[in-house]
SERO-4910 file (N, C-alpha, C, O; in steps of 0.05 Angstrom, whole numbers):
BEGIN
 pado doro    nc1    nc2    nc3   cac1   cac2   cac3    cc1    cc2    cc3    oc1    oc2    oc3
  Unk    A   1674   2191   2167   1689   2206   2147   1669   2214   2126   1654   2198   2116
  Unk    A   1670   2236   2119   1648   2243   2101   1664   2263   2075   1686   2269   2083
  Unk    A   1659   2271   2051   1661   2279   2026   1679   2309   2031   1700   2317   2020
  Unk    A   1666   2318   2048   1669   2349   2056   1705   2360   2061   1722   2351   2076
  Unk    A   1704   2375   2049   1729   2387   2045   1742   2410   2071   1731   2430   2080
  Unk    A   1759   2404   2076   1767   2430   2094   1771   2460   2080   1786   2467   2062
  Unk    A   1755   2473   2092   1752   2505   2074   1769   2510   2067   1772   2508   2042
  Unk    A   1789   2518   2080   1817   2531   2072   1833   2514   2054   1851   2525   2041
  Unk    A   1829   2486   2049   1844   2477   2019   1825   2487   1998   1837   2486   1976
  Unk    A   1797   2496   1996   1794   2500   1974   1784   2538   1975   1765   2549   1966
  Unk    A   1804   2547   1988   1802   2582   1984   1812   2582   1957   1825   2567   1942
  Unk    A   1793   2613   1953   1807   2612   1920   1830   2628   1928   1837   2639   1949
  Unk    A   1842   2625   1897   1874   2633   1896   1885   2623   1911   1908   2631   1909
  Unk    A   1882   2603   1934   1901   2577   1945   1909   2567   1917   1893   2569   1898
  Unk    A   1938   2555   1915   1946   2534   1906   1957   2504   1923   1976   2503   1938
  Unk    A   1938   2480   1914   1942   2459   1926   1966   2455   1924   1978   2471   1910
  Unk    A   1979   2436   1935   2007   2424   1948   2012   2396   1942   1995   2383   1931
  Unk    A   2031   2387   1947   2031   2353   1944   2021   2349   1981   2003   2334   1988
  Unk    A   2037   2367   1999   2026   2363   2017   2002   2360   2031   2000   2351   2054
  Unk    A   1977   2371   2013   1950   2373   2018   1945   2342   2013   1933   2329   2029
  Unk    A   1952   2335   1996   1947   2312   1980   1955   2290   1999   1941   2270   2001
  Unk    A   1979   2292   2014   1996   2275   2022   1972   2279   2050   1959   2259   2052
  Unk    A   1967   2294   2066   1952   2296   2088   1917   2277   2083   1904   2270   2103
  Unk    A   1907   2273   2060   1881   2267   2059   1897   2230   2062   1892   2212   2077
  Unk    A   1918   2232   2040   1924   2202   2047   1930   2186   2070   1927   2161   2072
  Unk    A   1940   2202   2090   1946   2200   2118   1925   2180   2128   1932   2164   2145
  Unk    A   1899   2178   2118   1873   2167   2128   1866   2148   2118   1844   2139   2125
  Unk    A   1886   2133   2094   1875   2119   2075   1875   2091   2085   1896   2080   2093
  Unk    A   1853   2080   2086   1850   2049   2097   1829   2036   2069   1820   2049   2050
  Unk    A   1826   2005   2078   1801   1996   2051   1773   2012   2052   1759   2017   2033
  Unk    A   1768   2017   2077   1736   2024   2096   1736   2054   2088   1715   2065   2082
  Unk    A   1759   2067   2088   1756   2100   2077   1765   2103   2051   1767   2127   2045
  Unk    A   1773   2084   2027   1786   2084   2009   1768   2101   1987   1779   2117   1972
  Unk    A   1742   2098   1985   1728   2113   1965   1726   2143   1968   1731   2157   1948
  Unk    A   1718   2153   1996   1715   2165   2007   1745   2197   2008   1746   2221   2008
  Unk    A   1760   2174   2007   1789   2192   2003   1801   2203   1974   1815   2221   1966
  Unk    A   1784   2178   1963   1795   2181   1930   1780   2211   1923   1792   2232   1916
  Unk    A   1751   2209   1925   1734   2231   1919   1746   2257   1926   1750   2274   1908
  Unk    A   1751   2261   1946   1765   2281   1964   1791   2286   1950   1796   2310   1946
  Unk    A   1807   2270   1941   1830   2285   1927   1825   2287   1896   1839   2302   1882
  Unk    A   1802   2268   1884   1791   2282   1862   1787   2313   1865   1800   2331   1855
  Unk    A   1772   2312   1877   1756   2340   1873   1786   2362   1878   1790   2382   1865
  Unk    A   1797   2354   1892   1821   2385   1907   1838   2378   1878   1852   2398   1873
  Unk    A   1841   2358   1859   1866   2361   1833   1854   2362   1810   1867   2353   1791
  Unk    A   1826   2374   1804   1809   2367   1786   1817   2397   1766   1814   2397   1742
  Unk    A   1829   2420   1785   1834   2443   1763   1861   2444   1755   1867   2455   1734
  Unk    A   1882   2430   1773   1910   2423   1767   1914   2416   1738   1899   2400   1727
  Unk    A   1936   2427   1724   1951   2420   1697   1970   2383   1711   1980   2374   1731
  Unk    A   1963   2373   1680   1975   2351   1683   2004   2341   1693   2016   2320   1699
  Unk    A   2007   2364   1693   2044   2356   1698   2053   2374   1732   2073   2381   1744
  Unk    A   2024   2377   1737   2028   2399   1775   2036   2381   1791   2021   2362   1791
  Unk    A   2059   2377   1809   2062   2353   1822   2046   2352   1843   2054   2336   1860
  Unk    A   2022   2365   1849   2003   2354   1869   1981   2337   1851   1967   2321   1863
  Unk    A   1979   2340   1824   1968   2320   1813   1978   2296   1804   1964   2276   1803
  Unk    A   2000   2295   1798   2016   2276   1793   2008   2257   1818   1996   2236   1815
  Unk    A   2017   2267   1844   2017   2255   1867   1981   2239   1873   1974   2216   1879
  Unk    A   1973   2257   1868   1940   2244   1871   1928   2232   1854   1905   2224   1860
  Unk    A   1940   2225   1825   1932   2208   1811   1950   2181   1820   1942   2158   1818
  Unk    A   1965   2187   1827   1976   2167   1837   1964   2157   1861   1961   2133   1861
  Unk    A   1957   2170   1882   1944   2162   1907   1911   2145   1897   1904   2122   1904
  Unk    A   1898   2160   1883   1878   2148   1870   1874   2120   1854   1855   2105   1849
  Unk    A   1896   2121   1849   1899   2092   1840   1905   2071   1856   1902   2049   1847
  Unk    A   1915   2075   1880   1927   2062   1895   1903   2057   1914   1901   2035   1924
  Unk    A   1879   2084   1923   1857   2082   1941   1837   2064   1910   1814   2063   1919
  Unk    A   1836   2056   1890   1827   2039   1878   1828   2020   1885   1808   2013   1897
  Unk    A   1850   1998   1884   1859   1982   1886   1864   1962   1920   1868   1938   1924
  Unk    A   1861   1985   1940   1862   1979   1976   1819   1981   1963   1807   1960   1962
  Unk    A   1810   1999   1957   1774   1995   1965   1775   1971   1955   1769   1957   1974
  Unk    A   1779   1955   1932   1767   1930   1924   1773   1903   1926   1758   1884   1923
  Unk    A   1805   1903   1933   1818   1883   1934   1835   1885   1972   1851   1871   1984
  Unk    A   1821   1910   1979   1839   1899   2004   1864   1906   2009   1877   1912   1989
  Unk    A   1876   1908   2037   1904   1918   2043   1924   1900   2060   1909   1883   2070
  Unk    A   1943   1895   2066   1945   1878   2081   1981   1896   2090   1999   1902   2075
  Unk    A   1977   1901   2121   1990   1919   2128   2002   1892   2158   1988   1877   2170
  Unk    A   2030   1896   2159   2044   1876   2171   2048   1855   2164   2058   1854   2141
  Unk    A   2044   1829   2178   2043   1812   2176   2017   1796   2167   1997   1807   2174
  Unk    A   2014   1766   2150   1998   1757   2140   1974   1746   2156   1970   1757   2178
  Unk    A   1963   1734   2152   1941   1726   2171   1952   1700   2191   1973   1690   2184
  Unk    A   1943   1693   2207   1955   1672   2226   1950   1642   2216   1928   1636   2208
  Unk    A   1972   1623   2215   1954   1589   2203   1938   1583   2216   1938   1578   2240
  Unk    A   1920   1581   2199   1884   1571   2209   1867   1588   2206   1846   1581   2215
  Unk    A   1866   1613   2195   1852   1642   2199   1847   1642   2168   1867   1643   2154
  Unk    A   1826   1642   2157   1825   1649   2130   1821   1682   2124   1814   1695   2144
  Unk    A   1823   1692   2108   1831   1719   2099   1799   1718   2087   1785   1700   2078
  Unk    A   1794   1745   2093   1766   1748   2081   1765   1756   2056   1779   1775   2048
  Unk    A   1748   1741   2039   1745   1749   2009   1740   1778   2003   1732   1795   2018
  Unk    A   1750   1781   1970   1769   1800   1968   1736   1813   1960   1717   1798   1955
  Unk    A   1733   1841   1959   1710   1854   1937   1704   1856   1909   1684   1863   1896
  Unk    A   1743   1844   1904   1740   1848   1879   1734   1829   1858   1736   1830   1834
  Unk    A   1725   1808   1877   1713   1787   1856   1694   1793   1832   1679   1812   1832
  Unk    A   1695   1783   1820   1684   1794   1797   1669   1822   1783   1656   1826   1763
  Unk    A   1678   1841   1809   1680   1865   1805   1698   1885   1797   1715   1892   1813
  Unk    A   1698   1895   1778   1721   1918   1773   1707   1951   1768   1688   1959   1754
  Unk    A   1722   1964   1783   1711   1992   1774   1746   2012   1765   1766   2012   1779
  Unk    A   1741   2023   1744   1769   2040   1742   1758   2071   1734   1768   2077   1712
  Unk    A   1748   2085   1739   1735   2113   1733   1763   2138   1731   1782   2143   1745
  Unk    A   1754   2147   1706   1773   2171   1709   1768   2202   1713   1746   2213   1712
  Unk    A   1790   2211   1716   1783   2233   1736   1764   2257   1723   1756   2276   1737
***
């Protein structure tokens, strides 16, 4: 997965979508979490505060914060006897704004 944008979301005079937004999330795991955040940075970075495709992606961004450093945990918990692998966010915090 790399930084790079699909052309046609950033034609000019396109207006982004929540759905644009909602498609980059589609991908969102801990392993692509930075990776995704950047990517919907950049596509809501000219959006007015109140555009609901930014709304939506500040919201997603916070959420791909929070899965990159601390992890996701999707179903069920780990099995008894299986320790959970330490988190990243040990004594690390990053919160960057947009």
């Amino acid at each position: 997965m790399s930084q790079a944008e699909n052309p046609e979301r950033l034609r000019p005079g396109r207006e982004v979508t929540v759905e644009d937004v909602r498609q980059l999330m589609g991908a969102s795991t801990p392993h692509f979490a930075l990776q995704l955040r950047e990517r919907i940075r950049a596509l809501i970075k000219a959006l007015p505060p109140e555009h609901p495709a930014r709304v939506e992606g500040e919201r997603e961004i916070a959420r791909l914060n929070r899965i990159a450093f601390a992890g996701e945990v999707r179903g069920h918990e780990a099995e008894p006897g299986l320790d959970p692998l330490p988190s990243l966010s040990e004594g690390f915090q990053r919160d960057e704004p947009l």
